[in-house]
N, C-alpha and C positions, 0 to 999 in steps of 0.2 A: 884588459877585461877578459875573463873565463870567455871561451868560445861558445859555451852552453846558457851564460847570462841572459844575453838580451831575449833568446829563447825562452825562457824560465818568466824573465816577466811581463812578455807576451800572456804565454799560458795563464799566471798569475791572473793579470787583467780579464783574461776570458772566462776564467773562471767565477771572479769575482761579479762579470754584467751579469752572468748566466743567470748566478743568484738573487741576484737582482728584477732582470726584467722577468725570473719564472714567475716569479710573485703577481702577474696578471691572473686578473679575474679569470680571462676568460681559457690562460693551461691549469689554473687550478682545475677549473671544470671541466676537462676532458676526461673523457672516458678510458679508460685502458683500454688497450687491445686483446681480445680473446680470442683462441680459435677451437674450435671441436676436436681435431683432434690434432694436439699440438705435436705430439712425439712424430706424425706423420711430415706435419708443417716442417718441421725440423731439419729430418732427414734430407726434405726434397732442396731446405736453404741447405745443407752442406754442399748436397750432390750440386747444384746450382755454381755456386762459391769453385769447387772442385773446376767446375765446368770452366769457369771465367777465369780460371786460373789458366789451363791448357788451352786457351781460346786466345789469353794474351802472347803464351809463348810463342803458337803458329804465327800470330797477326808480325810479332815483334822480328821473329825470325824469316820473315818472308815477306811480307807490305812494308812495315818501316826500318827495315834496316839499312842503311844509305841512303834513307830519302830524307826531306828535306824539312825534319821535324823535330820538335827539341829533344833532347835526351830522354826527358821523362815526362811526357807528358803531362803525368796528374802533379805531380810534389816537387821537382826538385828545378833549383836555380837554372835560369836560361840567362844567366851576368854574362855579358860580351867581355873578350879580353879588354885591358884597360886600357882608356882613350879609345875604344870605338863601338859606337854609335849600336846599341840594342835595335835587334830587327825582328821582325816578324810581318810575315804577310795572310793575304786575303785565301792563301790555297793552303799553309799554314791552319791558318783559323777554319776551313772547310774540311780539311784531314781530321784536326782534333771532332767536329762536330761525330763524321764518319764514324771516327774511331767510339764513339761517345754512345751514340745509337748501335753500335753491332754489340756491344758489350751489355750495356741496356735490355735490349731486343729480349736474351730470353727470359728474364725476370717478368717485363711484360707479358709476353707469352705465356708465361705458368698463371698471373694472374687470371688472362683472358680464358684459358684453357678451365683454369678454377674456379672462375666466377665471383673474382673475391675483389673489393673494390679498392682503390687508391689508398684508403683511410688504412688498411693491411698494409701500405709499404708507406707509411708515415706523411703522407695527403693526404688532408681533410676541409672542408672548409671550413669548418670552427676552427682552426688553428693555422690559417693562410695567414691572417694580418696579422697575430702572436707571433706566429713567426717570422715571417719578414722583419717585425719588428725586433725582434729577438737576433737572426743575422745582420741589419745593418749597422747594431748596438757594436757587435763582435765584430763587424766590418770597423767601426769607427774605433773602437778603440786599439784595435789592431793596427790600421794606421800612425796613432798618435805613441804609442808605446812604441813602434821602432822607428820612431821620429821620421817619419815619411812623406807629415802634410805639407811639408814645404814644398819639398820638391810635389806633390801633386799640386799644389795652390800657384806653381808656378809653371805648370801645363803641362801636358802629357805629348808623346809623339802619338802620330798614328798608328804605329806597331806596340807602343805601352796600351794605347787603346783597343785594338785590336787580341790583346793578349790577353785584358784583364777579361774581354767576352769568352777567349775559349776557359779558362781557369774559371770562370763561375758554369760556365755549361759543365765542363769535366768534374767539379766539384759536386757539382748537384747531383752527377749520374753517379758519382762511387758512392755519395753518401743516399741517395736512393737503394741502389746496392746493398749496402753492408749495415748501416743504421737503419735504414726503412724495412725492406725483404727480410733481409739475414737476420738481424739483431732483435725484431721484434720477437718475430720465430722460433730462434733461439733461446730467448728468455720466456716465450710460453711452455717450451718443452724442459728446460733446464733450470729454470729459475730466475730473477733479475742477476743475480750475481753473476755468478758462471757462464749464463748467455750471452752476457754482456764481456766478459774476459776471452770467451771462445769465437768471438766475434773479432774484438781486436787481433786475435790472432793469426784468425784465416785473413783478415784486412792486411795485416805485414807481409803474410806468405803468398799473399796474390802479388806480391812485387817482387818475387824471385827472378821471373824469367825476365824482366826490365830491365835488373840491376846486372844480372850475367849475362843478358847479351845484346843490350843496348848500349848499357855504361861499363861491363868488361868490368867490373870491378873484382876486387881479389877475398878473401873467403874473412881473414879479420875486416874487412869493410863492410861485406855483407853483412856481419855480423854486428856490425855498431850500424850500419843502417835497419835494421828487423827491429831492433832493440827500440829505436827513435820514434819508430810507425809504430811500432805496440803501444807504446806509451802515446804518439798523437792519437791513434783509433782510440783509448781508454779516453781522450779527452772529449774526443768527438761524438763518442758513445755517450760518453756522460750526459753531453749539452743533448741529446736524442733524447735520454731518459727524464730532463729536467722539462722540457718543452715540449715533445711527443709531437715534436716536427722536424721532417728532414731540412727544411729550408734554414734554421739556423747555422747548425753545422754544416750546411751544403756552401753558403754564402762563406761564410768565415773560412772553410778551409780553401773557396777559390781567392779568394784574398789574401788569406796567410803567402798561396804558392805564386801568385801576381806580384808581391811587393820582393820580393826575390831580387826582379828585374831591376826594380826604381832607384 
């Protein structure tokens, strides 16, 4: 099988719930998001993005480099060599929260500073239960497309359990991040298109400094990894603009990077 398949109809499936569960009453009847003066909004999400970019490099080059954390915390495989036993612990899952909240931190701040309410970074409560329903659809079918339920239907360890909590926390906060902050932002100042392209972009190149100098990777790798993440952010943006909540694509993509392990 193509190494890109079972990927592809992953995707496929995610795209096809999306379509599906938007079709609730209650994302048809959400409001768009506006702001007064978007071209300003705009600037401050790049300068922001900018920010979380040099923020990962110091954290990754200085806090988790040799310490005792997965490789990539948000996206990529934590597979134990074969024949032994997937681990992950309780100081593990404390470090991701850490890491989760400092990155966080100043999106909130610009809010609070702004005065501008959760419903601006893709939280509202007309579109809580849409969306949850909306990520557990994309939670479940994501399981069953890379034939996964079995092995969950026949138990989890404590460290698969423990992992799938940090991969929904770290999912939630990038796609807070980049689909909620960033991308709304972005498409009021830019337009739905472009905002939404310029979004996934700064979303790939915030993982520069992870892939050089966490995972040491070499420059054609880097290169077909950027490539990977522009296209998963165009996904994950999409499901943002289909639902006009960050919880679906937040859930779905802490799932996608969870099932990795199983």
């Amino acid at each position: 099988m193509l190494p890109f398949l079972p990927t592809l109809i992953e995707w496929m499936g995610v795209l096809a719930v999306t379509l599906l569960l938007s079709l609730s009453p209650a994302i048809q009847r959400r409001r768009p998001v506006q702001f007064v003066y978007p071209r300003r909004e705009g600037i401050i999400a790049i300068s922001l993005a900018v920010l979380v970019t040099l923020l990962a490099a110091a954290l990754f080059s200085t806090v988790l480099r040799g310490a005792a954390l997965p490789s990539d915390p948000f996206t990529s495989s934590l597979a134990s060599p074969e024949n032994q036993p997937f681990t992950y612990s309780v100081a593990q899952l404390i470090q991701q929260i850490e890491l989760s909240l400092v990155t966080v931190a100043p999106f909130l701040l610009a809010l609070a500073i702004r005065r501008q309410p959760l419903l601006s970074a893709g939280l509202s409560r007309a579109t809580l239960r849409p969306g949850l329903q909306v990520g557990l659809g994309l939670a479940l079918i994501t399981i069953f497309l890379t034939s996964k339920i079995y092995t969950i239907m026949n138990g989890l360890s404590a460290a698969e359990g423990l992992y799938l909590v940090a991969m929904l926390i770290a999912g939630l906060a990038v796609e807070f991040i980049f689909r909620g902050y960033i991308q709304l932002r972005l498409i009021g100042w830019l337009g739905e298109t472009p905002g939404w392209l310029v979004t996934a972009a700064l979303y790939a190149l915030w993982y520069i400094p992870q892939k050089l100098i966490l995972e040491g990777v070499s420059l054609p790798e880097l290169g077909l990894s950027l490539a990977y993440l522009f296209v998963f952010g165009l996904l994950l943006g999409w499901i943002m603009r289909k639902t006009g909540s960050i919880l679906g694509p937040g859930i779905y993509h802490g799932v996608h990077d969870w099932i990795q392990v199983l």
